[in-house]
DRENMARMI-319885 format. One line per 4 residues: number of its first residue (from 1); for each residue x, y, z of C-alpha. Coordinates in nm, 4 decimals. Each point is the difference from the previous one (the first is absolute). Layout:
! DRENMARMI-319885
NUM = X/Y/Z  ...
This chain:
! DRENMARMI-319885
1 = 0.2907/-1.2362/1.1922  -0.1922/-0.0003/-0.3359  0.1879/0.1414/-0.3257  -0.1655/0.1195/-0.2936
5 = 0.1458/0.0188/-0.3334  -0.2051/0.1174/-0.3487  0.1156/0.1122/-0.2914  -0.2672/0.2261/-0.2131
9 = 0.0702/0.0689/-0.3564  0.0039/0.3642/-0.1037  0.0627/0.2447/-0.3072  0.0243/0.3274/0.2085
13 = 0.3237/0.1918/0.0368  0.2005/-0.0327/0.3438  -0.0629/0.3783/0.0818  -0.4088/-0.0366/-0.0629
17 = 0.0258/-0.2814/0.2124  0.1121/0.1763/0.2553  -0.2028/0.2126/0.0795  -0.3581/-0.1929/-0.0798
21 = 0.1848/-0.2801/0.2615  0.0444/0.2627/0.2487  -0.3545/0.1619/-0.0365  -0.2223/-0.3866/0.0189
25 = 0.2408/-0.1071/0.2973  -0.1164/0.3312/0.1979  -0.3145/0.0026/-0.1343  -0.0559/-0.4194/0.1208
29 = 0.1874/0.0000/0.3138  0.0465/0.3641/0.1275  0.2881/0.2512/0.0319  0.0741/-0.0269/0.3840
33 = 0.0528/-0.3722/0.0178  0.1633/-0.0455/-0.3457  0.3779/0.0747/-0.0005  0.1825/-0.0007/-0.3494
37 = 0.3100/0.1296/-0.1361  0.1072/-0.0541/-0.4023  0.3616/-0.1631/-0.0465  0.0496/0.0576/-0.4052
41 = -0.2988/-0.2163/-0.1254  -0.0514/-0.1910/0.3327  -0.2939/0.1328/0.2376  0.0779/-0.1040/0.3554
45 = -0.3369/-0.0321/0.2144  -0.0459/-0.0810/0.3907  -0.3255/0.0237/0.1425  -0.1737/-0.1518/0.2879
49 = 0.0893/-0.3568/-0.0075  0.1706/-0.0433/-0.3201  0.3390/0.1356/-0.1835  0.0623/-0.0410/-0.3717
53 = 0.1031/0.1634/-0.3267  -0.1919/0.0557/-0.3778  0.2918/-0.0513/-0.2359  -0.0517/0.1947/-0.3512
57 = 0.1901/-0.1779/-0.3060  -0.0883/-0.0146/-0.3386  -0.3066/-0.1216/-0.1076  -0.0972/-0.1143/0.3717
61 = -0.0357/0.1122/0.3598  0.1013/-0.2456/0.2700  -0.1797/-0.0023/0.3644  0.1734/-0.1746/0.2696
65 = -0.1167/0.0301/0.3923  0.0287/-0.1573/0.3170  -0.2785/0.0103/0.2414  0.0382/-0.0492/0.3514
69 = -0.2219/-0.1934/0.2177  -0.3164/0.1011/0.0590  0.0014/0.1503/-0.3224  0.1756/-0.2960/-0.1880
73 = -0.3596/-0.2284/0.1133  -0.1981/0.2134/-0.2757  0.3114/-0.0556/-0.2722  -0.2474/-0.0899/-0.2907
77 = -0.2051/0.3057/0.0701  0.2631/0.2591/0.0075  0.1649/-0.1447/-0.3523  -0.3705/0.0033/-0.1516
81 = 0.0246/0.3491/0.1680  0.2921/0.1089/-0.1393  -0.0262/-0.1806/-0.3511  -0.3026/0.1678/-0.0526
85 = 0.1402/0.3701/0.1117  0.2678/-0.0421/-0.2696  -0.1407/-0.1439/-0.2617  -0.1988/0.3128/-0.1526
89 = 0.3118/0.2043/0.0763  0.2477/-0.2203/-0.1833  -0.2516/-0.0098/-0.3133
């Protein structure tokens, strides 16, 4: 299993944060294979291959996944991939 773990600075509220995570994570990886459900400021996510959460705290988001074999073969990919998905929304 490959883990993943980033932390991305940020000045954006929790509650805009929300919902511009929500919108990039459809809009990158699709509604029907994306499953997510909010826990206070923690986004759970389990899609095809991988399970993980985006933590939002002050002055940061935190990204930590596991992938699953196959998926865990193309590990630097998908954290490029996901890096640069958040990144413009955290901003």
């Amino acid at each position: 299993m490959a883990d993943i773990d980033l932390e991305l600075p940020t000045t954006q509220t929790a509650a805009t944060l929300r919902q511009a995570i929500e919108r990039r994570l459809t809009e990158r990886l699709g509604g029907a294979s994306l499953t997510t459900r909010w826990e206070q400021d923690v986004l759970h996510l389990s899609a095809r291959g991988a399970q993980g959460t985006i933590e939002l705290m002050p002055g940061k988001v935190r990204v930590r996944a596991t992938l699953s074999p196959p998926l865990s073969f193309f590990k630097m990919k998908v954290e490029r991939d996901l890096r640069a998905a958040l990144e413009d929304v955290v901003r």
